[in-house]
C-alpha positions in Angstrom: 77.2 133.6 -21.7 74.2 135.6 -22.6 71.7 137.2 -20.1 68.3 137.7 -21.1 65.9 140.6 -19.7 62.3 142.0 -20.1 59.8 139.9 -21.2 59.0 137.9 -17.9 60.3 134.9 -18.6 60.3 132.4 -15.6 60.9 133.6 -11.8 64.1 132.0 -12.0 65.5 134.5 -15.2 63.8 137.6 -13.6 65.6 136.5 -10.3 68.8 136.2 -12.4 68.2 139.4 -14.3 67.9 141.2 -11.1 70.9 140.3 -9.4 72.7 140.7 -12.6 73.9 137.1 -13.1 75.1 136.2 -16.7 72.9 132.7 -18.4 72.1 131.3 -21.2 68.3 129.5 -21.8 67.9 126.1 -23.7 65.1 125.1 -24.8 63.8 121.5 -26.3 61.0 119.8 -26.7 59.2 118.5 -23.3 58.2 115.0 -23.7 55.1 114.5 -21.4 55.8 110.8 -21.1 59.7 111.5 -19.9 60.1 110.1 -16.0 63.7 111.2 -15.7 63.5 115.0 -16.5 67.0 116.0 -16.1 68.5 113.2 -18.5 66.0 113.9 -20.9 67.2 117.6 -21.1 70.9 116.2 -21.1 70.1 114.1 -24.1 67.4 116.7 -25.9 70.5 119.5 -25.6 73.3 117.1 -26.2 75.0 117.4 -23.1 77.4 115.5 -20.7 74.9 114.2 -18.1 76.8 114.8 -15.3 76.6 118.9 -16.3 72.6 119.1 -15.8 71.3 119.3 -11.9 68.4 118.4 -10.9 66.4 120.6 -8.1 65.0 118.2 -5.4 63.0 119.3 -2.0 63.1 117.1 1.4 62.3 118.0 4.5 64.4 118.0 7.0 63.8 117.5 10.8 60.2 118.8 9.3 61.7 121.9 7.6 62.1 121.6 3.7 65.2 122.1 2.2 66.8 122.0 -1.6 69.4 119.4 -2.8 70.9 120.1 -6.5 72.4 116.8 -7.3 73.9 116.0 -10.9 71.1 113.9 -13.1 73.1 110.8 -13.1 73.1 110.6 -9.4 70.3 110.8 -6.4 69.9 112.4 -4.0 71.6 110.8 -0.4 69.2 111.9 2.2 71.7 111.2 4.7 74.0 113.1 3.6 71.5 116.0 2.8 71.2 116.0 6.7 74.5 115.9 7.4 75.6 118.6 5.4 72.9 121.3 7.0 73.1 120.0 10.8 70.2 118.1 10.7 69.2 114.3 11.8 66.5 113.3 9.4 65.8 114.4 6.1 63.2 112.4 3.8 61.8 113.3 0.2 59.3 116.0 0.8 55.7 115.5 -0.6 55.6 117.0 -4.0 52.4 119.1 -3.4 54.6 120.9 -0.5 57.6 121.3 -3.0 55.1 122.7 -5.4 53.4 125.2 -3.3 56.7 126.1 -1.5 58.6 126.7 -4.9 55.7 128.2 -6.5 57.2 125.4 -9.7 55.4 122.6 -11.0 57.4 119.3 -10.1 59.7 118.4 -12.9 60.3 121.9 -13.6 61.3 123.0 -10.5 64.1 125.4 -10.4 66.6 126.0 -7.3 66.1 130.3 -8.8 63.3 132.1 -7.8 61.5 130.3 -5.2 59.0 131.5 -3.5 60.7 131.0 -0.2 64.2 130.9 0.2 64.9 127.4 1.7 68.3 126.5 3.1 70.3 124.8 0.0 73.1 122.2 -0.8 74.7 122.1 -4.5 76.4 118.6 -4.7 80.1 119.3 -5.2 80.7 117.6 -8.2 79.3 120.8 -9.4 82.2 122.9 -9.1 83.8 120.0 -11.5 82.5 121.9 -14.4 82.7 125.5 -15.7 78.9 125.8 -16.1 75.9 123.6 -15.2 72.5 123.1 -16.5 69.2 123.3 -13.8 65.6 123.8 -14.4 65.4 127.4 -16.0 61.3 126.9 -13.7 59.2 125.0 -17.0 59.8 121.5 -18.2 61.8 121.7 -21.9 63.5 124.9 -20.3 67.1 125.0 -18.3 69.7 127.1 -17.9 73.0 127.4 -18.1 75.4 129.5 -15.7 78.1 129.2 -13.5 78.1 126.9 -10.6 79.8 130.1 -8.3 76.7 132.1 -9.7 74.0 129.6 -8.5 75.9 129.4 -5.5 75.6 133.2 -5.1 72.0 133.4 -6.0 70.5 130.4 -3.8 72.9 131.3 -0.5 73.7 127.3 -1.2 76.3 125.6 0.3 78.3 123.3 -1.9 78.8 119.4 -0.3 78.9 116.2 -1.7 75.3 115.1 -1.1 74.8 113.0 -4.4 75.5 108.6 -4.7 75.4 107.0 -7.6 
């Protein structure tokens, strides 16, 4: 894999850059009338589905929290809960995932958040040698090891996706 530096980029490359963490950007064409965002990169860069993540916020017991769950999947709130210690989690409002992330919803990447919020990487992750997530713009992702975005986020890795 490639690393890119200089230039700015995204939050999420500099963060990479930074801590020295090997990725590689794709880019394609955004398609402002695309719902799904992460299926639409899977199909855009030709990839298996199940290899691109997508970065979702919920709060739990009124704290917000990441889930990185696989495209094909959502996210299991319960689960989510279960897997930090907490007893409630719900989808979080997307003008708090927004202002929390410092992304714009659709293109928000679980690198170079604002604030660091307590993360869970679905386990079906570690299934694959490297994953796609939001690269921090829509029609940008990128790709690196799931141990790397492990590293970087301070996520823990649990099985937090349903089909």
């Amino acid at each position: 894999m490639s690393r890119k530096r200089g230039r700015g980029g995204t939050p999420a490359t500099v963060a990479l850059d930074r801590a020295g963490v090997s990725y590689t950007v794709h880019s394609y064409e955004h398609d402002p009338r695309a719902t799904s965002y992460g299926l639409e990169a899977a199909t855009a860069l030709r990839v298996d589905p199940a290899r691109v993540f997508k970065t979702l916020l919920a709060s739990l017991d009124n704290t917000l929290v990441v889930g990185i769950v696989p495209a094909t999947g959502q996210l299991d709130l319960k689960a989510l809960a279960r897997a930090l210690g907490g007893s409630k989690a719900v989808m979080a409002n997307v003008a708090d995932a927004e202002r929390a992330t410092g992304y714009v919803a659709g293109g928000i990447s679980p690198v170079g958040q604002k604030r660091r919020l307590r993360t869970v990487l679905d386990s079906s992750a570690m299934d694959h040698p490297t994953i796609f997530v939001s690269a921090g713009r829509r029609g940008l992702e990128l790709e690196l090891v799931p141990g790397d975005l492990i590293g970087i986020t301070e996520a823990i890795t649990d099985r937090i996706s349903r089909d």
